[in-house]
RORO-358032 format. One record per residue: residue number from 0; y, x, z of N, C-alpha, C, O in turn; residue in three letters. Coordinates in steps of 0.02 Angstrom, whole numbers, plus 50000, padded with zeros to 5 digits. Atoms other than C-alpha are relative to their C-alpha. Layout:
# residues N
PT   koldren   n_north   n_east    n_up   ca_north   ca_east   ca_up   c_north   c_east    c_up   o_north   o_east    o_up   banu
PT       NUM         Y        X       Z          Y         X       Z         Y        X       Z         Y        X       Z    ALA
...
//
This chain:
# residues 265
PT   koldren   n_north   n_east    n_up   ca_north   ca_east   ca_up   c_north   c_east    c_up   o_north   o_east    o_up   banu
PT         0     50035    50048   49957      53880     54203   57355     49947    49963   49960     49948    49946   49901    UNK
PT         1     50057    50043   50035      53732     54116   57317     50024    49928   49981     50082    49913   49996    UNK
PT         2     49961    50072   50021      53748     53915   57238     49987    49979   50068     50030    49938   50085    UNK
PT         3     50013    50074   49946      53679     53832   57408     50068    50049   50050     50095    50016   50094    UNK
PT         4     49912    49971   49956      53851     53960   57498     50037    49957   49986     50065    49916   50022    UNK
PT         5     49942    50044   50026      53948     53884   57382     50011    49930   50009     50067    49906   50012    UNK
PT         6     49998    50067   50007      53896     53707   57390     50027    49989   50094     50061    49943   50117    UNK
PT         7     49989    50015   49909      53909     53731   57604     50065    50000   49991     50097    49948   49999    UNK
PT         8     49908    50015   50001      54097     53777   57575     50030    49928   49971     50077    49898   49997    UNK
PT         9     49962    50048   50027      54137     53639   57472     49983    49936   50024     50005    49884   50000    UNK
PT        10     50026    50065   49982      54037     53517   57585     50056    49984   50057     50090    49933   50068    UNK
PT        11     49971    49985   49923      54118     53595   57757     50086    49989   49983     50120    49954   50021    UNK
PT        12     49939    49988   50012      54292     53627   57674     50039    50072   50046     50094    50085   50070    UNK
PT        13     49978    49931   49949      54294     53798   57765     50016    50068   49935     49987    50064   49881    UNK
PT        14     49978    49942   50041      54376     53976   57671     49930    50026   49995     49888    50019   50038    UNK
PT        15     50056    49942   50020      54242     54092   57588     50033    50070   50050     50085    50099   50065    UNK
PT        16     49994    49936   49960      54186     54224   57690     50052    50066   49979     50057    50081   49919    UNK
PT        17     49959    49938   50020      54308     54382   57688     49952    50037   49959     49963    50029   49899    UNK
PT        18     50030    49969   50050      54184     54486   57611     49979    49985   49927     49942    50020   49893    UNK
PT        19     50009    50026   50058      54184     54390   57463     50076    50029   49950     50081    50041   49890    UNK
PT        20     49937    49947   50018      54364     54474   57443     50002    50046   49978     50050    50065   49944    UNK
PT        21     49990    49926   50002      54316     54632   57432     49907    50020   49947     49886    50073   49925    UNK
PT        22     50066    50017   50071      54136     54590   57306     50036    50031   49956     50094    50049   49954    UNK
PT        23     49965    49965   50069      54138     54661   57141     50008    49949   49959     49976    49896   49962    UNK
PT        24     49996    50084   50038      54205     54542   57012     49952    49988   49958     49936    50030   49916    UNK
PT        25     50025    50035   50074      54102     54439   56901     50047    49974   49968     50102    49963   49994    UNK
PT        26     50000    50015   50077      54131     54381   56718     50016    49918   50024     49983    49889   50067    UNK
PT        27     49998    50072   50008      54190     54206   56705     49941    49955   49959     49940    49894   49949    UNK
PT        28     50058    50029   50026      54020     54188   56614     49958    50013   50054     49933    49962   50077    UNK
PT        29     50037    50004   49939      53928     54239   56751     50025    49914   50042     49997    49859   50038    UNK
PT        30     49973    50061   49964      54034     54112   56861     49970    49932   49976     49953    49893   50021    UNK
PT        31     49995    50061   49999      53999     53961   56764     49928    49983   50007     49907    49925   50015    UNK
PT        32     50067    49993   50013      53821     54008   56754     49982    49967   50081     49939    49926   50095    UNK
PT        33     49995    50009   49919      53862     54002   56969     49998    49919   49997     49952    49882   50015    UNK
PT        34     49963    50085   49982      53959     53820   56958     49943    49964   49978     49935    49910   50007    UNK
PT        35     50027    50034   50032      53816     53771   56841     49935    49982   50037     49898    49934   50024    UNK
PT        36     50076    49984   49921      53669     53816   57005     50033    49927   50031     50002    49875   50036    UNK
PT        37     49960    50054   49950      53799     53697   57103     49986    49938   49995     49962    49899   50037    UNK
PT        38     50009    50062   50036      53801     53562   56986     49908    49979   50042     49887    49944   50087    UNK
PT        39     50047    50034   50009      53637     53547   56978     49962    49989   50094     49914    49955   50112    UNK
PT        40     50036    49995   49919      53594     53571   57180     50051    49926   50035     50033    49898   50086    UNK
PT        41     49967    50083   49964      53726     53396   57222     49967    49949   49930     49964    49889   49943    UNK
PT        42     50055    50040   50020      53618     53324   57069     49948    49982   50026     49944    49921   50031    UNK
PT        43     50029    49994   49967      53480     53349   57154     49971    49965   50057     49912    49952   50069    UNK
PT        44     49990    50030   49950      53534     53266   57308     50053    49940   49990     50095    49921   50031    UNK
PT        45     49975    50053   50010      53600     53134   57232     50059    49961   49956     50060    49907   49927    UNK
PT        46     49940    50001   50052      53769     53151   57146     49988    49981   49966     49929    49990   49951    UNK
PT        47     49997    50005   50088      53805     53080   56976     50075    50052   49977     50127    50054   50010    UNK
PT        48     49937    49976   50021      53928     53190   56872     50018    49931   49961     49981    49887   49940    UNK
PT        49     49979    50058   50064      54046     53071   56767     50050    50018   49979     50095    49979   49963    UNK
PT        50     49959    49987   50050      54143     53175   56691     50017    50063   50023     49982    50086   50068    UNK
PT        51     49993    49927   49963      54238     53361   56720     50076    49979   49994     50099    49924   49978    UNK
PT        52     49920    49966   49987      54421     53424   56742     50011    50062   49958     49967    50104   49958    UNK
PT        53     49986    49936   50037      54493     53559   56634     50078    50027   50033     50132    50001   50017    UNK
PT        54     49972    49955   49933      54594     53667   56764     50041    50040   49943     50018    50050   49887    UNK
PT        55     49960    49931   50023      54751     53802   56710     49985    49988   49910     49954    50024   49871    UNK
PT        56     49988    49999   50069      54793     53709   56537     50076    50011   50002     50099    50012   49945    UNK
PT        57     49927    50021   49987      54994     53709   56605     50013    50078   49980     50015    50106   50035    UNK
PT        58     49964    49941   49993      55052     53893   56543     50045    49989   50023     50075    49998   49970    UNK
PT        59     49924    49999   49972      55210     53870   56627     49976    50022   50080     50009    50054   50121    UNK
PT        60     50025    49956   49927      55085     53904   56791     49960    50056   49996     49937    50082   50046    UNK
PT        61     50045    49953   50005      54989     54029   56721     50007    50069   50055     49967    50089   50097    UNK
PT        62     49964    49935   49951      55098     54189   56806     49982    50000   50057     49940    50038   50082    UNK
PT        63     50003    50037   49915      55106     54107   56974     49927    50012   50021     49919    50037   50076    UNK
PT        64     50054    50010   49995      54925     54093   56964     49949    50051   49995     49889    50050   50012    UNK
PT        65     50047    49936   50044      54867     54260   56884     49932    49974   49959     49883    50010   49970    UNK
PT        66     50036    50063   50042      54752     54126   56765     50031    49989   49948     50082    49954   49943    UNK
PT        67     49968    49997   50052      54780     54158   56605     49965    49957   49928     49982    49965   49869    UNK
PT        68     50048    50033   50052      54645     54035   56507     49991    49930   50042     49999    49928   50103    UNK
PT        69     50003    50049   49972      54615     53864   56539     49896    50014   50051     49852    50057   50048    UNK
PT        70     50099    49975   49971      54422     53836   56657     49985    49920   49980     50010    49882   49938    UNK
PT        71     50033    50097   49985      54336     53654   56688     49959    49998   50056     49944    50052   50083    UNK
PT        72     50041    50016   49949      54236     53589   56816     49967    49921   49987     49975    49886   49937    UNK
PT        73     50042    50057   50008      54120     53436   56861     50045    49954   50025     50075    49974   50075    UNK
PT        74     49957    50066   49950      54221     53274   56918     49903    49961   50017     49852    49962   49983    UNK
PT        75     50091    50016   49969      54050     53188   57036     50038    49921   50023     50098    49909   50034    UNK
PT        76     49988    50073   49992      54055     53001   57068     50022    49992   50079     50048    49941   50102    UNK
PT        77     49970    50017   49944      54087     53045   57247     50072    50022   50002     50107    50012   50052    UNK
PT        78     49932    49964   50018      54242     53124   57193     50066    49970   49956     50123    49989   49941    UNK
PT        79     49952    50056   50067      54324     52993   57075     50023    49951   50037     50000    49941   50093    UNK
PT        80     49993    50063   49955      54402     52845   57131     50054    49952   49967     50112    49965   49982    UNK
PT        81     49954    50046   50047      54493     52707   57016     50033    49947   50023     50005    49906   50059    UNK
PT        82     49971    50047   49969      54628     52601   57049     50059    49960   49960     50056    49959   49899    UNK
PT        83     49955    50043   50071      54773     52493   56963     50077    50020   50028     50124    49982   50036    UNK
PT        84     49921    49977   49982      54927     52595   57017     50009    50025   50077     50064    50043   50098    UNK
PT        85     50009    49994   49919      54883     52625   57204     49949    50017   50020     49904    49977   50009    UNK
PT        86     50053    49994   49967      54759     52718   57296     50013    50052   50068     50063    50086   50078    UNK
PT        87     50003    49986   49951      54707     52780   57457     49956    50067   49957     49919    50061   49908    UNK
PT        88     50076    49936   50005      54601     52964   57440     50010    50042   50067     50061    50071   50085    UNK
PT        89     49985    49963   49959      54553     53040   57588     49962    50099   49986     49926    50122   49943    UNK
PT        90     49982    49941   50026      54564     53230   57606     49953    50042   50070     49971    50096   50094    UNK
PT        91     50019    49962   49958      54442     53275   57738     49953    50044   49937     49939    50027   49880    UNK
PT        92     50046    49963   50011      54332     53419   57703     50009    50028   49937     49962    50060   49914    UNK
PT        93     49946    49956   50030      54455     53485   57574     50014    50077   50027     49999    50095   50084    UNK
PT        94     49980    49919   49976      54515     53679   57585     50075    50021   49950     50068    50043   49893    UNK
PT        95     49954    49986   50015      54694     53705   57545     50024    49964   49943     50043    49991   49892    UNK
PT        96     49989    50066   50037      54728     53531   57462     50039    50014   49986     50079    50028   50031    UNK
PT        97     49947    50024   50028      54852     53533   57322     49999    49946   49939     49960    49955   49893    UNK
PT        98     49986    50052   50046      54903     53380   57216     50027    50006   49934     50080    50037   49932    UNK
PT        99     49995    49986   50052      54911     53374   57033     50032    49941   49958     49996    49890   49961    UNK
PT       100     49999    50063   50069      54993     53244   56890     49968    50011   49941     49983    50058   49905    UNK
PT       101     50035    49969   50066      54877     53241   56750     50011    49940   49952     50043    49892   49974    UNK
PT       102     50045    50052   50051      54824     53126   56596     49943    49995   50008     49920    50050   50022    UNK
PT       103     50058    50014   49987      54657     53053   56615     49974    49954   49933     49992    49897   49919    UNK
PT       104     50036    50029   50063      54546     53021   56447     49940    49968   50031     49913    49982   50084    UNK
PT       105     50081    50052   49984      54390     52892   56452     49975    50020   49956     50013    50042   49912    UNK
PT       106     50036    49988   50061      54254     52928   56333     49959    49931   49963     49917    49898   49994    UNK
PT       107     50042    50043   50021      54187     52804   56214     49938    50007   49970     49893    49965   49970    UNK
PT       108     50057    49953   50019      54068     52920   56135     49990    50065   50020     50028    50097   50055    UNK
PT       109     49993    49901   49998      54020     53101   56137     50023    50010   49929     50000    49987   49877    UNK
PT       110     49968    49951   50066      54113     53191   56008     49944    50035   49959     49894    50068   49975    UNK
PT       111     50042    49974   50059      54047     53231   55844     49973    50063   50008     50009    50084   50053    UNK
PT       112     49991    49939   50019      53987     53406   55818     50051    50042   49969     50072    50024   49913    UNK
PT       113     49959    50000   50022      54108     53512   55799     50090    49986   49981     50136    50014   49951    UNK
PT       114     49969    50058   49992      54218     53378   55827     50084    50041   49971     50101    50099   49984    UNK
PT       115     49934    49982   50010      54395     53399   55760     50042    49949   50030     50023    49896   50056    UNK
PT       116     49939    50057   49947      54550     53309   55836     49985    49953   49972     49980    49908   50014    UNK
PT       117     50006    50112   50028      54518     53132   55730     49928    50018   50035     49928    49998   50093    UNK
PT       118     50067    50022   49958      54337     53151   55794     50014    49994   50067     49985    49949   50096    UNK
PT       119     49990    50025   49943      54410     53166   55960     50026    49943   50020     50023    49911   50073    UNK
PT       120     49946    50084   49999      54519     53016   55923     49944    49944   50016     49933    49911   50067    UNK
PT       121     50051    50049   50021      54378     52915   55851     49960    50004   50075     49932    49949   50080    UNK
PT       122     50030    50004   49954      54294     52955   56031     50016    49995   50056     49981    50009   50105    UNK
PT       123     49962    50019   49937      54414     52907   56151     50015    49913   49994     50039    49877   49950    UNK
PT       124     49975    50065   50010      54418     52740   56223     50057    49998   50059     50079    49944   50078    UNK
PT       125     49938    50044   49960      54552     52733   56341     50048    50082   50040     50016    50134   50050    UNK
PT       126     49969    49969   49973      54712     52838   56426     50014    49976   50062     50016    49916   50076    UNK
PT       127     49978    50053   49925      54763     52824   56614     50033    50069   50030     50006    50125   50026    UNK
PT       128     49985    49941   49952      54882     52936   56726     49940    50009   50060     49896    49968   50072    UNK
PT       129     50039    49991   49950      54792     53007   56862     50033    50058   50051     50085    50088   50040    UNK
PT       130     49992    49958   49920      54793     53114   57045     49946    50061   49978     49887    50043   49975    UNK
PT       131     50044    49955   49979      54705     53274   57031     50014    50039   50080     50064    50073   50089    UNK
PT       132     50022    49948   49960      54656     53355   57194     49971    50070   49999     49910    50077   49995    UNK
PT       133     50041    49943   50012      54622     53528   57184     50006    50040   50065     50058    50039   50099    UNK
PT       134     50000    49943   49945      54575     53661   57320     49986    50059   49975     49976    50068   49915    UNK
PT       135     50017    49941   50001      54539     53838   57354     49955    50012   50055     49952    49974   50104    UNK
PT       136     50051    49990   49953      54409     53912   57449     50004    50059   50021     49956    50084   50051    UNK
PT       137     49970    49937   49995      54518     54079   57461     50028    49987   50017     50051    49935   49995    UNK
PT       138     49931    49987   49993      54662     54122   57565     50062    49967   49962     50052    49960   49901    UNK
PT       139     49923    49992   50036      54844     54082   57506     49974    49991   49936     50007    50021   49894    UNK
PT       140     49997    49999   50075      54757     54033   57339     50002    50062   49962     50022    50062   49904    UNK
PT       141     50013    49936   50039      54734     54193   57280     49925    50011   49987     49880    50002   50028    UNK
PT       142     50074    50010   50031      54581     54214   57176     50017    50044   49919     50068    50042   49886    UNK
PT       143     50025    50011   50075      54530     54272   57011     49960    49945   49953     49932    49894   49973    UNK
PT       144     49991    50053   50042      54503     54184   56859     49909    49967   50003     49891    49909   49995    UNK
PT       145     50067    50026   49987      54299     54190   56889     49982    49943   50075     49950    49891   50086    UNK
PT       146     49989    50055   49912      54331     54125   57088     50009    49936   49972     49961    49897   49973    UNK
PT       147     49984    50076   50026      54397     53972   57014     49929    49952   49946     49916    49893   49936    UNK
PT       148     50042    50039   50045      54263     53935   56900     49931    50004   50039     49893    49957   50031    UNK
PT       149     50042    49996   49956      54133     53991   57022     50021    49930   50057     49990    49884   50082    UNK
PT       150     49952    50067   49913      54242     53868   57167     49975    49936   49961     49987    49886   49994    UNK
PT       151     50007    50051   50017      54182     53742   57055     50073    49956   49946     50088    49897   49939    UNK
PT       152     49923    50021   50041      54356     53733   56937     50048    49966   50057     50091    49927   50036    UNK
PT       153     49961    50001   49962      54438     53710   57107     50004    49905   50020     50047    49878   50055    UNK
PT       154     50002    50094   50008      54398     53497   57094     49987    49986   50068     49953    50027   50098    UNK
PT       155     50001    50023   49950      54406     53407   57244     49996    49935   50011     49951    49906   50041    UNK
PT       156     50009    50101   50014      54458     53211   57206     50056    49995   49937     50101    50032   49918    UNK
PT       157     49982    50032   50051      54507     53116   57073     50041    49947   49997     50007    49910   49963    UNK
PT       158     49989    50066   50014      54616     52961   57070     50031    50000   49924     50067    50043   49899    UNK
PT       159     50005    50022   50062      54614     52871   56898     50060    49937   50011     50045    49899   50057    UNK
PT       160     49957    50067   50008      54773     52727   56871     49955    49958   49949     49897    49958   49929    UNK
PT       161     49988    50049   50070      54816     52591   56737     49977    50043   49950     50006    50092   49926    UNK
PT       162     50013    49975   50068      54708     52630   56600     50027    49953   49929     50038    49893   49927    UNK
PT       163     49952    50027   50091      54787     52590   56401     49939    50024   49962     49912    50078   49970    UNK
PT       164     50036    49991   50066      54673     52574   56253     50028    50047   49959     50084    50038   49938    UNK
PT       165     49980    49947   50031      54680     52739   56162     50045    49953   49924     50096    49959   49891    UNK
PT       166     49976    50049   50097      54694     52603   55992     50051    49976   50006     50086    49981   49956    UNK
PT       167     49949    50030   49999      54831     52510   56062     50063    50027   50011     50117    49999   50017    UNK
PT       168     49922    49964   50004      54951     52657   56071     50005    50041   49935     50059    50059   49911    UNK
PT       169     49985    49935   50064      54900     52777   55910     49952    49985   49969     49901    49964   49996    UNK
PT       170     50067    50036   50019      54794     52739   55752     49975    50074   49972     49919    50071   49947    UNK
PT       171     50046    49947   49987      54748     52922   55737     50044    50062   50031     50101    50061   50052    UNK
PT       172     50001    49964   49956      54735     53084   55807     50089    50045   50004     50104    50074   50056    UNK
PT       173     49950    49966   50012      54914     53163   55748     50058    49968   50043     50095    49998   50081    UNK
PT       174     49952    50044   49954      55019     53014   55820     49978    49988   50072     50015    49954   50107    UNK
PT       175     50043    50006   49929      54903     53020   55988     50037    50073   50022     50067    50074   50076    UNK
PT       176     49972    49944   49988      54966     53190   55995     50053    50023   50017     50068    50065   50059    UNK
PT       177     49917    49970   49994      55143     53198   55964     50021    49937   50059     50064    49959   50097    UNK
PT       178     50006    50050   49950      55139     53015   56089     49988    50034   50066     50030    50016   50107    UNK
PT       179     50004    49972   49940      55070     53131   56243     50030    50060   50015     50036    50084   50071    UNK
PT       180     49945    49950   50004      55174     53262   56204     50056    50013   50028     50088    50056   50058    UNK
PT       181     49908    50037   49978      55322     53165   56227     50002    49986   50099     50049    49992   50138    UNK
PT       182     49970    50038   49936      55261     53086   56407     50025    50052   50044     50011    50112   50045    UNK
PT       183     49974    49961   49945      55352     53145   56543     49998    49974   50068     50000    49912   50071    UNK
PT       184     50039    50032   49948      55307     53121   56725     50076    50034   50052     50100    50089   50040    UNK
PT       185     49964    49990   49943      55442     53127   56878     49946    50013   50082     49922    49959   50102    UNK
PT       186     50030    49988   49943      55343     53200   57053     50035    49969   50063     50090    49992   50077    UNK
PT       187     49961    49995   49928      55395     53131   57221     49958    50004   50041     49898    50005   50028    UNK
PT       188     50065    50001   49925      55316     53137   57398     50053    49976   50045     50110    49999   50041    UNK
PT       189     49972    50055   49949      55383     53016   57533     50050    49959   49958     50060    49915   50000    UNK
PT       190     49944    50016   50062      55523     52944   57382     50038    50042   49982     50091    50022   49957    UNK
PT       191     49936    49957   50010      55610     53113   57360     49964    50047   49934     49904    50060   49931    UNK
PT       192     50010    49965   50074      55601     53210   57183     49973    50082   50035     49999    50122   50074    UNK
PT       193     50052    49944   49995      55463     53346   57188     50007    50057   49944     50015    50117   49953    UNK
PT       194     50018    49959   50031      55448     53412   57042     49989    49941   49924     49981    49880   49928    UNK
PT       195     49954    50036   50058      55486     53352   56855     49927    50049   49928     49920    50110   49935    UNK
PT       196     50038    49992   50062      55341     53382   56677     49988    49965   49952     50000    49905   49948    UNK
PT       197     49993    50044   50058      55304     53347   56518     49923    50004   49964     49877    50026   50000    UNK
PT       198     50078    50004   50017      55139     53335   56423     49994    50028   49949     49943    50014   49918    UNK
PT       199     50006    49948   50048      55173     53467   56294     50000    50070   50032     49995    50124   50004    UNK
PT       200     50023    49950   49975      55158     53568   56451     49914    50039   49988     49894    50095   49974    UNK
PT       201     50067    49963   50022      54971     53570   56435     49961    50013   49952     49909    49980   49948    UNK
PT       202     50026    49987   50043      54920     53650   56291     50021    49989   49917     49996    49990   49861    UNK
PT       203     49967    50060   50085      55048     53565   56164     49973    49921   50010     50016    49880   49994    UNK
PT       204     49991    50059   49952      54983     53407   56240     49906    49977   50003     49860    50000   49969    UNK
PT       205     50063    49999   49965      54824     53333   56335     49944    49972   49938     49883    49973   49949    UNK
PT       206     50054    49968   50063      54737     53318   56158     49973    50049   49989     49913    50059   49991    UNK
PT       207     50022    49933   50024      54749     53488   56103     49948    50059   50090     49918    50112   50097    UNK
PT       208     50044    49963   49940      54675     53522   56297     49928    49961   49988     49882    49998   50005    UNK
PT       209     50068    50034   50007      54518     53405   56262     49961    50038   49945     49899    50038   49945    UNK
PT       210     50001    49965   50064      54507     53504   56105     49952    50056   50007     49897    50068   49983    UNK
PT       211     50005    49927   49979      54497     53667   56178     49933    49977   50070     49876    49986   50047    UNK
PT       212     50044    50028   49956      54385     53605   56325     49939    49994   49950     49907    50046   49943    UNK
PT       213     50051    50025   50025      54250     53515   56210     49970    50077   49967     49910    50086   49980    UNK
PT       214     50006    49954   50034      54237     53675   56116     49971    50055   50033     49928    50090   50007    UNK
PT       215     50006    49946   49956      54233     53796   56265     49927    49956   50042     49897    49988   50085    UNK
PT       216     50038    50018   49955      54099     53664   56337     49950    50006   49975     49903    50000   50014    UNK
PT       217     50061    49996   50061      53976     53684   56201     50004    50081   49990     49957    50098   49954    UNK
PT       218     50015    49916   49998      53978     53867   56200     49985    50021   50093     50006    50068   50128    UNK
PT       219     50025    49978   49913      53915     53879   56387     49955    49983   49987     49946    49931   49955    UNK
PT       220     50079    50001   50004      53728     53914   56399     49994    49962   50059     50005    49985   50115    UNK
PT       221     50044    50050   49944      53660     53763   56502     50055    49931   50011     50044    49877   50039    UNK
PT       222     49943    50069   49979      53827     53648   56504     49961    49931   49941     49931    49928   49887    UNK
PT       223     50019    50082   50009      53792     53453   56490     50057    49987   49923     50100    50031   49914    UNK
PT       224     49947    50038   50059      53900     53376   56333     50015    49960   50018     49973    49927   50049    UNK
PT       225     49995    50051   49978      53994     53259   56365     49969    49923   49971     49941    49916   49917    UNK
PT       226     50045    50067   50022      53930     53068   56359     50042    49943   50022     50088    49946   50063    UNK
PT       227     49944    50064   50016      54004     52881   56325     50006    49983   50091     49961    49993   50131    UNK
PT       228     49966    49997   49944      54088     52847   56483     50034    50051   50061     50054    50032   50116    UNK
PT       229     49990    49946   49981      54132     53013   56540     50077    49995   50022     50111    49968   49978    UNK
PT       230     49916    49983   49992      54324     53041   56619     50016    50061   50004     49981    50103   50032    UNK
PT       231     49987    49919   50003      54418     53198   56589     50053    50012   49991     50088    50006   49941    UNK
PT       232     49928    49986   49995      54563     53256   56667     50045    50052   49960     50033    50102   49994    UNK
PT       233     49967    49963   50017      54676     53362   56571     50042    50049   50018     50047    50097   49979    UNK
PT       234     49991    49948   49965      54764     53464   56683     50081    49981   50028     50105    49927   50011    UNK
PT       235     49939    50018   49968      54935     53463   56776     50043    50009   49976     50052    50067   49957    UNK
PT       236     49947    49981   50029      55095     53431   56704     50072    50033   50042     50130    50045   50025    UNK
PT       237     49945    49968   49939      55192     53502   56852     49974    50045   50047     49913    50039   50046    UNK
PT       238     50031    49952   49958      55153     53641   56984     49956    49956   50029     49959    49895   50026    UNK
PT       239     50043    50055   49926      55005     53592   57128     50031    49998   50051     50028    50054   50077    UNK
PT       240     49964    49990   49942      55095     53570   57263     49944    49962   50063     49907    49913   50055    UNK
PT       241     50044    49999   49912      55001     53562   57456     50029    49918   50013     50081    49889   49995    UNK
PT       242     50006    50072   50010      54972     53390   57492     49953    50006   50082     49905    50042   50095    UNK
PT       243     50054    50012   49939      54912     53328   57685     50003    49937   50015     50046    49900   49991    UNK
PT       244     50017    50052   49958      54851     53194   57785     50053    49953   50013     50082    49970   50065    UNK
PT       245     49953    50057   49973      54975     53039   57801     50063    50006   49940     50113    49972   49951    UNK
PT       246     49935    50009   50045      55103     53072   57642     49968    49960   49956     49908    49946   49949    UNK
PT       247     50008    50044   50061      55105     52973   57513     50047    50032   49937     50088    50071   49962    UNK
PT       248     49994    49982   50066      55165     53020   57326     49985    49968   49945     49934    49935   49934    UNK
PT       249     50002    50045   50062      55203     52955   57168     50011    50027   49956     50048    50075   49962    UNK
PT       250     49981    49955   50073      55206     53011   56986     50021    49932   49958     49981    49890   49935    UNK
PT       251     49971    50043   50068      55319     52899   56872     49994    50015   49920     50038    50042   49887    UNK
PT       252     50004    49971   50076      55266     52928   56701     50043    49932   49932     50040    49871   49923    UNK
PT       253     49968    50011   50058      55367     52895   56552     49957    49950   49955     49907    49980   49934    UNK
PT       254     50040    50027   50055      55285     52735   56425     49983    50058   49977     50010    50113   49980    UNK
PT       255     50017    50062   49970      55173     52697   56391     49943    49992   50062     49902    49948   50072    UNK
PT       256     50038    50010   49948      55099     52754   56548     50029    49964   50062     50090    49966   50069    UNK
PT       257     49961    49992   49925      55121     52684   56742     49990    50034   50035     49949    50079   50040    UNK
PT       258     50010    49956   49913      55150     52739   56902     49945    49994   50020     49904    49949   50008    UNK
PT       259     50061    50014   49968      55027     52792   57004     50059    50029   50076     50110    50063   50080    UNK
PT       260     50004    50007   49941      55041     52780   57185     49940    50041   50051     49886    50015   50036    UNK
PT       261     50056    49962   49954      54915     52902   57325     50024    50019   50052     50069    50060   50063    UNK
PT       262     49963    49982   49942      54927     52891   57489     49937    50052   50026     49888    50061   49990    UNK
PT       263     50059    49955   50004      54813     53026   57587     49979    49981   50077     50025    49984   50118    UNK
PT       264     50057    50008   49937      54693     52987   57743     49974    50083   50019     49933    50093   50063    UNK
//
């Protein structure tokens, strides 16, 4: 599909045409080359990006998923939404809404060149649980690993909690590490236990996914770097599970994060 197809699906929240099923596959470099037309066509018209998502860091979903590498996508200022333990996100114009528990990094700088984990340290100013929304724009979620990065890394909405000063929990990058490693997050939806993760699910933990991200984002011909205020989700520490209109859900995370709270419109 062309970028202004793509951008109609993700405006409308309608499935990609069937014949997009039965296309020949592109290259996940092709694809981002796609997401990267996208970007720049809701720039264009107005969007701000403020930050991305790094999608399929959880091997424990990889199988399930047939997604065997982590992707990223753009998080867009109409897509974010910050709150102090409680938020509303509504879910129109979504396509097969499922809900995510992530970690959510703030940026205080852009990362060095290069950047190694203390440079990533040294460039983080703040941690916060968060809500990922993710969709599909395929059937039953079935896709390949380019679909997804073409779909735009599957991003939909964002809610951001209680953010913590990266400084006031770890004074460098090794103890930041083995600290998110450890958290562990309880899932519910209406007050009943969903689904149960830990934060050494993604990647050995949502460091070593910023890691791998920054690295993979600087080797894409035409990608933005990131910049001081940037947010960037890390990826889900528990399956996505389908998420509609009128539930509400909570992720209890383990110090020294809180709860977050999302109800859905």
């Amino acid at each position: 599909m062309t970028p202004q197809a793509l951008l109609h699906h993700i405006d409308t929240g309608n499935l990609w045409p069937v014949a997009v099923e039965s296309a020949p596959p592109v290259d996940v470099a092709h694809a981002y080359q796609k997401a990267l037309q996208v970007r720049s066509l809701r720039m264009a018209r107005g969007e701000k990006p403020v930050g991305f998502k790094i999608g399929f860091t959880n091997r424990t979903i990889w199988p399930r998923y047939q997604v065997f590498a982590p992707i990223w996508g753009t998080v867009w200022d109409t897509t974010l939404t910050h709150c102090d333990g409680q938020g509303m996100v509504s879910l129109a114009c979504t396509c097969q809404p499922r809900l995510e528990p992530e970690l959510v990094f703030g940026m205080r700088t852009t990362p060095a060149p290069q950047a190694s984990l203390d440079d990533l340290f040294d460039a983080l100013d703040w941690i916060a649980p968060g809500f990922e929304v993710v969709q599909s724009h395929l059937p039953d979620w079935k896709f390949t690993a380019p679909d997804t990065v073409a779909d735009s890394g599957l991003h939909a909405r964002l809610l951001v909690g209680t953010k913590v000063p990266v400084a006031a929990l770890a004074h460098d990058a090794a103890s930041l590490h083995a600290l998110l490693a450890g958290v562990q997050v309880q899932l519910m939806q209406n007050g009943s236990g969903v689904d149960q993760g830990v934060g050494s699910n993604v990647l050995d933990s949502p460091l070593h996914a910023l890691h791998h991200f920054v690295t993979e984002l600087r080797q894409c011909p035409g990608a933005p770097d990131l910049r001081p205020g940037d947010v960037v989700t890390t990826g889900t520490l528990t399956d996505a599970w389908p998420v509609h209109a009128g539930e509400s859900w909570q992720a209890d995370f383990s110090a020294p994060l809180q709860s977050l709270h999302i109800r859905f419109g």
